[in-house]
N, C-alpha and C positions, 0 to 999 in steps of 0.2 A: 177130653177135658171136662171135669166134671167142678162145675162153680162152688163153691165151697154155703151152703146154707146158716140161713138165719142171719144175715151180714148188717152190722148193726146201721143204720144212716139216720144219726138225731140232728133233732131241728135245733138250728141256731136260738141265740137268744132274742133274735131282734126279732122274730117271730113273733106276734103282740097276739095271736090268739091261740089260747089252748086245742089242741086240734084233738081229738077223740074219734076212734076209726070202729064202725064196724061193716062187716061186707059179706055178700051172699052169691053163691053159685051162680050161674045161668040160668036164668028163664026165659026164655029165649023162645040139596036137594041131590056065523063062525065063518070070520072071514082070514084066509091065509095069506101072510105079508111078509114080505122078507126086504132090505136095505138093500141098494147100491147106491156108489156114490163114484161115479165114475170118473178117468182121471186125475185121482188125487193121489199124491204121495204119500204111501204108508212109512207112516215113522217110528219107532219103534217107542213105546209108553217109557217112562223113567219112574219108578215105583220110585223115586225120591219125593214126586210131587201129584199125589194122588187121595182123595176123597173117597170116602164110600158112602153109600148113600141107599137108603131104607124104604121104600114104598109104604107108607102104612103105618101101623100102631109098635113100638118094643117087640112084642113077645105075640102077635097075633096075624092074620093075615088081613091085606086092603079089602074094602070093601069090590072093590074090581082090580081085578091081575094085573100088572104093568108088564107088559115084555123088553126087552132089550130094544125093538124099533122101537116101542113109544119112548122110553124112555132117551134114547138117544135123537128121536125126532124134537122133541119138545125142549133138550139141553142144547142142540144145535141151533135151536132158533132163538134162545135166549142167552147164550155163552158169544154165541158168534166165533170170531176169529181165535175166542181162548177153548174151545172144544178141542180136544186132541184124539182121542180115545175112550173108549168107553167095554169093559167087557162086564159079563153078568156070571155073579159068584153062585147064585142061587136063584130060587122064586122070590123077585122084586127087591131084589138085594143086588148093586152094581158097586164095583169100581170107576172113580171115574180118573182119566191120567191127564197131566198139564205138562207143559213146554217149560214150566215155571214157575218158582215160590210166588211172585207176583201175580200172576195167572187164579194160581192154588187158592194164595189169599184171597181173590177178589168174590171168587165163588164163595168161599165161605163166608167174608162178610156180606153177602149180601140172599143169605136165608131171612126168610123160607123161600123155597124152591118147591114145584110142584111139577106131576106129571099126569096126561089123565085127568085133574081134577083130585088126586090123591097127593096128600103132603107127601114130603121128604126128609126122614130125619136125617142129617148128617154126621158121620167121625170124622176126625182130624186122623188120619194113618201115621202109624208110627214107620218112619221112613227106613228104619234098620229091618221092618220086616218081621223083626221078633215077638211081634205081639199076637197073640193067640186070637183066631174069628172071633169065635165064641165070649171073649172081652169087650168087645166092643158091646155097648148097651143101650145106645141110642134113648137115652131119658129126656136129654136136653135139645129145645130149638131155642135158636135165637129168632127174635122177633121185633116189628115196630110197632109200637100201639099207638091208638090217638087218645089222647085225654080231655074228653068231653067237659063242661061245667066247672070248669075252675075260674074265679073272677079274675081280673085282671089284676087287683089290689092284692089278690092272695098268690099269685105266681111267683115263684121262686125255687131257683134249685133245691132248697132244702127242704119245702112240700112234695114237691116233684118226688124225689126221692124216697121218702117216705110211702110214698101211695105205694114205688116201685115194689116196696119192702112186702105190700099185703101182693101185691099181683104174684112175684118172685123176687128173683136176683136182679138187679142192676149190671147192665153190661160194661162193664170196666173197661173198655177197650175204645167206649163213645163217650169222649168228655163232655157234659151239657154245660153252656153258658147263661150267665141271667140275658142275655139277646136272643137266645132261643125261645125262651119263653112265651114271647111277644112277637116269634116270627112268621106263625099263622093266627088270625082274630082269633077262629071259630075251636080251637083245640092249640096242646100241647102235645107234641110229639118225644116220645121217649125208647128206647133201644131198652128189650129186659131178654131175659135166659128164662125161658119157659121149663117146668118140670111136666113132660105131656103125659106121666102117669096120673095128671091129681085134674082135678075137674078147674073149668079157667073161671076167672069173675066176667059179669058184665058193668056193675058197678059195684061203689062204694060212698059210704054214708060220712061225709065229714059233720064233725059236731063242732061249729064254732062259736058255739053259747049254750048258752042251758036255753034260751030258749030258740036258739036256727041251727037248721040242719040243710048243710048242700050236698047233691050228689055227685059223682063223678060217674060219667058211664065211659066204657070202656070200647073200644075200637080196634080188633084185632089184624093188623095187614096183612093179606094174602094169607087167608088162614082159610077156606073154601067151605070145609067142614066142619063145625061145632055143634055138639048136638043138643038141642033148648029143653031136655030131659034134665041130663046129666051133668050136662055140663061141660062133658071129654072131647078130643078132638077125636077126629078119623071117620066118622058117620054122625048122619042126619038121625031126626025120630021115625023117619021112615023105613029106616036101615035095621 
């Protein structure tokens, strides 16, 4: 599923201040193991309801290896009772298999997922099967961010949105309400589709006069690695 880019969200009219955006990059840490699991009933995976899932950067490798026990240690302890299966296609490249489109769905709303300390990109698998590894391209995470320094008088969906627009995509699948807005003091929390080829913001500069300017800093959830160089996910500047 690739979100379709540039997606317009303009600000209503009742918006009473001209809002003028600009925003800047980041400037911003041999033992041999094998699984059992004993007594349990193997069930057999249903490639109807199955994720795959990425260690690491698109097109490069993690900064540290994930194996198949890390990674099936660390989904079992946060999937719980929806863990069914799990095999490994590659170097830190898994399938992972569900009981259930319910099951399916739950994981995937609720990226980013990590293993190790290394993100996880995920695909949605095309359930017929027919679709070629090497397609799958892992550009996009979905993410929650916190949105720092917005006043209270200035909160509304249709700011909100806007900011979404310089971060990325807006996650179309999480409707926000204006009682959101106001449902933590300290921040505004929002759902967006990350593009993890392009460097992330930390903030952004709202212009609501010729003469004031507020900032907005940004709050990445469970995002472990971001590197205060560049900006990109997957390693630190020490990396």
């Amino acid at each position: 599923m690739e979100p379709e880019e540039n997606l317009p969200f303009p600000l209503q009219n009742n918006l009473l201040v001209e809002l003028d955006f600009d925003f800047q990059s980041l400037n911003l840490s041999h033992k041999e193991e094998f699984s059992y699991f004993g007594n349990q009933t193997q069930e057999q995976p249903s490639s109807c309801f199955s994720l795959l899932f990425k260690a690491g950067p698109p097109d490069d490798l993690p900064t540290r290896n994930v194996s198949q026990y890390m990674f099936e240690k660390a989904m079992r302890a946060t999937w719980g009772l929806r863990f069914l299966k799990v095999s490994q296609v590659t170097d830190n490249l898994f399938m992972a298999y569900f009981r259930s489109e319910e099951d399916q769905r739950w994981v995937w709303q609720r990226q980013p997922w990590t293993a190790e300390r290394e993100t996880l990109l995920v695909e949605w698998v095309d359930p017929s099967g027919s679709r070629p590894m090497d397609s799958y391209t892992f550009r996009y995470l979905t993410v929650n961010v916190h949105l720092y320094g917005i006043p209270k008088t200035l909160r509304s969906v249709d700011l909100v949105d806007k900011i979404i627009e310089k971060i990325r995509v807006k996650d179309s699948s999480v409707v926000m309400s204006g009682s959101a807005m106001f449902r933590i003091p300290e921040y505004v929390i929002a759902r967006v589709i990350l593009d993890v080829t392009k460097p992330l913001l930390d903030r952004i500069t709202i212009n609501i006069s010729m003469e004031k300017k507020i900032k907005i800093y940004i709050h990445y959830e469970k995002l472990v690695k971001i590197c205060s160089f560049c900006g990109h996910l997957f390693h630190n500047v020490s990396n």
